[in-house]
C-alpha positions in Angstrom: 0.0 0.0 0.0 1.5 3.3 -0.6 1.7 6.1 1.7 -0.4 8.9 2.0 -0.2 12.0 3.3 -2.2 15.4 4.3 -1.0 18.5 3.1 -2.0 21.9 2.4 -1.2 24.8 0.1 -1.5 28.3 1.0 -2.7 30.7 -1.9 -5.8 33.0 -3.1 -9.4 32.1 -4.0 -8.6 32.0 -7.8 -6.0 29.7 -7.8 -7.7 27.7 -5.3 -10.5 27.4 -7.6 -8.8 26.3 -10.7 -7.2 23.8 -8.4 -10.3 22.1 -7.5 -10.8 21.6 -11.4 -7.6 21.2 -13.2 -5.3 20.1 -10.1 -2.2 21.2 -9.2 0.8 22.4 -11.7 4.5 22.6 -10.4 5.7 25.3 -9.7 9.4 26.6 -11.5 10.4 28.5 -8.3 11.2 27.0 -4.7 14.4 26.1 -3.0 14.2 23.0 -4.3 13.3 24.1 -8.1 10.4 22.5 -10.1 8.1 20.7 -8.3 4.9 21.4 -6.3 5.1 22.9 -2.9 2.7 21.5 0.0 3.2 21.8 3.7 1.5 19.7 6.5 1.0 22.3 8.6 -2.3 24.2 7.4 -0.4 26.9 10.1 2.3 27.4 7.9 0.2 27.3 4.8 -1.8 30.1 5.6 0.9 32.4 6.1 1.2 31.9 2.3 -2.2 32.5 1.4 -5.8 33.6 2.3 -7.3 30.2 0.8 -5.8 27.0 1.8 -5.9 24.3 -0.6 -6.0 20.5 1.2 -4.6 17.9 -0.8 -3.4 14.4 -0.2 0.3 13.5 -1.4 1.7 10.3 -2.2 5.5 10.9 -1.8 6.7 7.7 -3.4 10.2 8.2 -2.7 11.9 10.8 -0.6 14.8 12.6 0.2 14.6 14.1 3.5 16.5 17.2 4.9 19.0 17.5 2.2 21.6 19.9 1.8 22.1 22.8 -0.2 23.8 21.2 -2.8 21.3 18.9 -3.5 18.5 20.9 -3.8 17.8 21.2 -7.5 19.0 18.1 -8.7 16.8 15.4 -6.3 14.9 14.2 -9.2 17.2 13.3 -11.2 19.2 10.8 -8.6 15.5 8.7 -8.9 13.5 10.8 -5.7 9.9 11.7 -5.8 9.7 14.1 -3.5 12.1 15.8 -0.9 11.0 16.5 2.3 12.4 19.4 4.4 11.3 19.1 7.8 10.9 21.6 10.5 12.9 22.5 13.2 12.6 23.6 17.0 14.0 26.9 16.2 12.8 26.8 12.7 9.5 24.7 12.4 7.6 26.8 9.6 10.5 25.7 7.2 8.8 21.9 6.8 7.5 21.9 3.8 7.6 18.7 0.7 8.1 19.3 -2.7 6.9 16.3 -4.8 8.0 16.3 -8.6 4.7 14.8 -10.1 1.6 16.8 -9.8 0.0 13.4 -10.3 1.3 12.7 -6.8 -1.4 15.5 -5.4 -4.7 15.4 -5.5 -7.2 17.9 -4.6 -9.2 17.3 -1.8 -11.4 20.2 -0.6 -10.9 23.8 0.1 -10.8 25.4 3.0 -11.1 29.1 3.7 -10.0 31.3 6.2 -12.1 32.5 9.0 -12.5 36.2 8.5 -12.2 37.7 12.1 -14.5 40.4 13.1 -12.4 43.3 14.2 -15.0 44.1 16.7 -14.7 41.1 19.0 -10.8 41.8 19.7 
Protein backbone atom coordinates (compact mmCIF):
# COMPACT_ATOMS: atom_id res chain seq x y z
CA UNK A 1 0.00 0.00 0.00
CA UNK A 2 1.53 3.31 -0.62
CA UNK A 3 1.69 6.06 1.69
CA UNK A 4 -0.38 8.94 1.96
CA UNK A 5 -0.21 12.03 3.29
CA UNK A 6 -2.20 15.38 4.30
CA UNK A 7 -1.00 18.52 3.14
CA UNK A 8 -2.05 21.86 2.44
CA UNK A 9 -1.21 24.81 0.08
CA UNK A 10 -1.51 28.33 1.03
CA UNK A 11 -2.68 30.73 -1.92
CA UNK A 12 -5.76 32.97 -3.10
CA UNK A 13 -9.37 32.06 -4.01
CA UNK A 14 -8.60 32.00 -7.80
CA UNK A 15 -5.97 29.70 -7.81
CA UNK A 16 -7.75 27.71 -5.33
CA UNK A 17 -10.49 27.44 -7.58
CA UNK A 18 -8.77 26.33 -10.72
CA UNK A 19 -7.19 23.82 -8.35
CA UNK A 20 -10.31 22.12 -7.45
CA UNK A 21 -10.75 21.64 -11.35
CA UNK A 22 -7.61 21.23 -13.17
CA UNK A 23 -5.30 20.14 -10.12
CA UNK A 24 -2.19 21.24 -9.23
CA UNK A 25 0.83 22.39 -11.71
CA UNK A 26 4.49 22.61 -10.41
CA UNK A 27 5.69 25.34 -9.69
CA UNK A 28 9.40 26.61 -11.50
CA UNK A 29 10.43 28.51 -8.33
CA UNK A 30 11.20 27.03 -4.74
CA UNK A 31 14.43 26.08 -2.99
CA UNK A 32 14.18 22.99 -4.34
CA UNK A 33 13.28 24.13 -8.15
CA UNK A 34 10.45 22.51 -10.13
CA UNK A 35 8.08 20.69 -8.27
CA UNK A 36 4.89 21.44 -6.31
CA UNK A 37 5.13 22.92 -2.92
CA UNK A 38 2.67 21.51 -0.05
CA UNK A 39 3.16 21.81 3.68
CA UNK A 40 1.52 19.70 6.51
CA UNK A 41 0.96 22.27 8.60
CA UNK A 42 -2.27 24.24 7.45
CA UNK A 43 -0.42 26.85 10.12
CA UNK A 44 2.26 27.41 7.92
CA UNK A 45 0.24 27.34 4.83
CA UNK A 46 -1.84 30.13 5.61
CA UNK A 47 0.86 32.36 6.07
CA UNK A 48 1.17 31.94 2.27
CA UNK A 49 -2.22 32.51 1.44
CA UNK A 50 -5.84 33.58 2.35
CA UNK A 51 -7.31 30.18 0.76
CA UNK A 52 -5.80 26.97 1.75
CA UNK A 53 -5.87 24.28 -0.59
CA UNK A 54 -5.99 20.45 1.21
CA UNK A 55 -4.56 17.87 -0.79
CA UNK A 56 -3.39 14.38 -0.25
CA UNK A 57 0.30 13.52 -1.41
CA UNK A 58 1.70 10.31 -2.16
CA UNK A 59 5.47 10.94 -1.80
CA UNK A 60 6.73 7.72 -3.36
CA UNK A 61 10.16 8.25 -2.75
CA UNK A 62 11.89 10.81 -0.58
CA UNK A 63 14.85 12.65 0.21
CA UNK A 64 14.65 14.05 3.50
CA UNK A 65 16.47 17.16 4.90
CA UNK A 66 18.98 17.51 2.17
CA UNK A 67 21.64 19.86 1.75
CA UNK A 68 22.08 22.82 -0.25
CA UNK A 69 23.80 21.23 -2.84
CA UNK A 70 21.27 18.95 -3.49
CA UNK A 71 18.52 20.94 -3.76
CA UNK A 72 17.77 21.24 -7.50
CA UNK A 73 19.01 18.11 -8.74
CA UNK A 74 16.84 15.44 -6.25
CA UNK A 75 14.88 14.17 -9.20
CA UNK A 76 17.15 13.28 -11.15
CA UNK A 77 19.17 10.78 -8.59
CA UNK A 78 15.54 8.71 -8.91
CA UNK A 79 13.51 10.83 -5.74
CA UNK A 80 9.90 11.70 -5.76
CA UNK A 81 9.71 14.05 -3.53
CA UNK A 82 12.13 15.83 -0.90
CA UNK A 83 10.99 16.48 2.34
CA UNK A 84 12.41 19.40 4.38
CA UNK A 85 11.31 19.13 7.76
CA UNK A 86 10.86 21.61 10.46
CA UNK A 87 12.94 22.46 13.16
CA UNK A 88 12.60 23.56 16.99
CA UNK A 89 13.96 26.87 16.25
CA UNK A 90 12.82 26.80 12.69
CA UNK A 91 9.46 24.69 12.37
CA UNK A 92 7.63 26.82 9.65
CA UNK A 93 10.52 25.75 7.17
CA UNK A 94 8.82 21.86 6.84
CA UNK A 95 7.46 21.88 3.84
CA UNK A 96 7.59 18.67 0.66
CA UNK A 97 8.11 19.30 -2.75
CA UNK A 98 6.88 16.27 -4.80
CA UNK A 99 7.96 16.35 -8.62
CA UNK A 100 4.72 14.81 -10.13
CA UNK A 101 1.60 16.79 -9.79
CA UNK A 102 -0.04 13.40 -10.33
CA UNK A 103 1.28 12.69 -6.78
CA UNK A 104 -1.38 15.55 -5.40
CA UNK A 105 -4.70 15.43 -5.46
CA UNK A 106 -7.24 17.87 -4.61
CA UNK A 107 -9.23 17.30 -1.76
CA UNK A 108 -11.38 20.19 -0.57
CA UNK A 109 -10.90 23.82 0.08
CA UNK A 110 -10.82 25.41 2.98
CA UNK A 111 -11.11 29.10 3.70
CA UNK A 112 -9.99 31.25 6.22
CA UNK A 113 -12.13 32.50 9.04
CA UNK A 114 -12.55 36.19 8.47
CA UNK A 115 -12.22 37.69 12.12
CA UNK A 116 -14.47 40.43 13.14
CA UNK A 117 -12.40 43.28 14.20
CA UNK A 118 -14.96 44.10 16.70
CA UNK A 119 -14.68 41.11 18.98
CA UNK A 120 -10.76 41.80 19.67
Amino acid sequence: MKETITAYIGTDEATAQEISKKGVRPSNFGIFGRGNYVTTSKINAECLGKTIVKVQITPGRVLTNPPPEEWENWNEKGYDSVHMEGTETNPNREQHCIYDSSRVQFLEIIYKKKIDAKKI
